[in-house]
C-alpha positions, 0 to 999 in steps of 0.5 A: 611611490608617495616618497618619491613623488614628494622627493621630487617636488622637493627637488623641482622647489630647491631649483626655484632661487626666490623660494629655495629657503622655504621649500621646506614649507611643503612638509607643513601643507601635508598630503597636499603637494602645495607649492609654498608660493601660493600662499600671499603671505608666504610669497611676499616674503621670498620676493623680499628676501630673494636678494639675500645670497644662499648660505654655503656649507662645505660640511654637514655632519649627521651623527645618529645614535640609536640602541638597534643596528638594524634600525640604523642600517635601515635609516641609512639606506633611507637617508642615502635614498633621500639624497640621491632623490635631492643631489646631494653628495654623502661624502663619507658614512662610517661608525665605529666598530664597537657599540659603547656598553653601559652596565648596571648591576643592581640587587634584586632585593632592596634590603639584602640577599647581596648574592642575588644581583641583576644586570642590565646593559645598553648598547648605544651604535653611532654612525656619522653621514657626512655631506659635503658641498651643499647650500643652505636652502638644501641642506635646511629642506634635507635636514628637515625630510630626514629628521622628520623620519627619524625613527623611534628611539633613535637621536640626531646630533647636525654639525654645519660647517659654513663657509665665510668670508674673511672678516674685514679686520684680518684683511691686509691693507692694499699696498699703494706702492710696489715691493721694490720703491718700499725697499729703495725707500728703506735704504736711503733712510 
């Protein structure tokens, strides 16, 4: 109940154009469901960088790593839930068939007895969420909900791919003429 109450403040602060960069404050307030306007400080900020248009990702990859599977599987309905809540699309979840198996055989003895071995082995599981479409106040609100709730002994790798414009020196310089004058031009010379 908490959750969802919180998922759609959330989701009313990111329609919000002047304070979408920094609805993410709301997780710092706590149990309080304070809008981050409210604070002076805060809303001079967002009216002065209010201008500044919103960054665009055409894809945020989430590569998560964890030792249980379960606990995995449980953090990806979660995360599932949380988009859902906040219209973000998941384009793609998959993970590789075989967990990577790291073993270690080691003595039990320090000095000898090499017969007596013990072995030890982690299994690490990888599972990859990808959204696509996104901007970069939502993505920054997202992010930050869902590495907050990370669970215990699980990792976090965020790979942004942000659309750009195309640097001014690659841009090819406006013809002031037409293709055909040029070519008359060429054959006269």
């Amino acid at each position: 109940m908490a959750v969802r109450m919180l998922l759609n403040v959330f989701k009313e602060v990111c329609k919000v154009p002047t304070c979408a960069p920094h609805a993410s404050n709301l997780l710092r307030v706590g149990r309080q469901m304070a809008c981050p306007l409210q604070s002076s400080r805060l809303y001079s900020y967002c009216q002065s960088t209010g201008s500044e248009p919103d960054k665009l990702y055409k894809t945020l990859e989430l590569e998560v790593k964890g030792h249980d599977r379960i606990v995995m599987r449980s953090y990806q309905q979660f995360v599932q839930m949380a988009a859902r809540e906040l219209d973000v699309k998941i384009s793609k979840i998959w993970e590789p068939p075989k967990a990577v198996i790291k073993r270690w055989t080691l003595l039990k003895s320090v000095h000898i007895y090499a017969k007596h071995k013990v072995q030890y082995e982690t299994r690490t599981h990888y599972q990859t969420i990808e959204i696509k479409h996104v901007t970069g106040s939502t993505a920054d609100t997202f992010l930050e909900y869902v590495q907050r709730n990370l669970p215990e002994g699980m990792t976090m790798k965020v790979t942004r791919h942000a659309i750009e414009t195309l640097p001014a020196h690659l841009i090819p310089p406006a013809a002031s003429s037409s293709p055909e004058s040029d070519v008359k031009g060429q054959a006269s010379t």
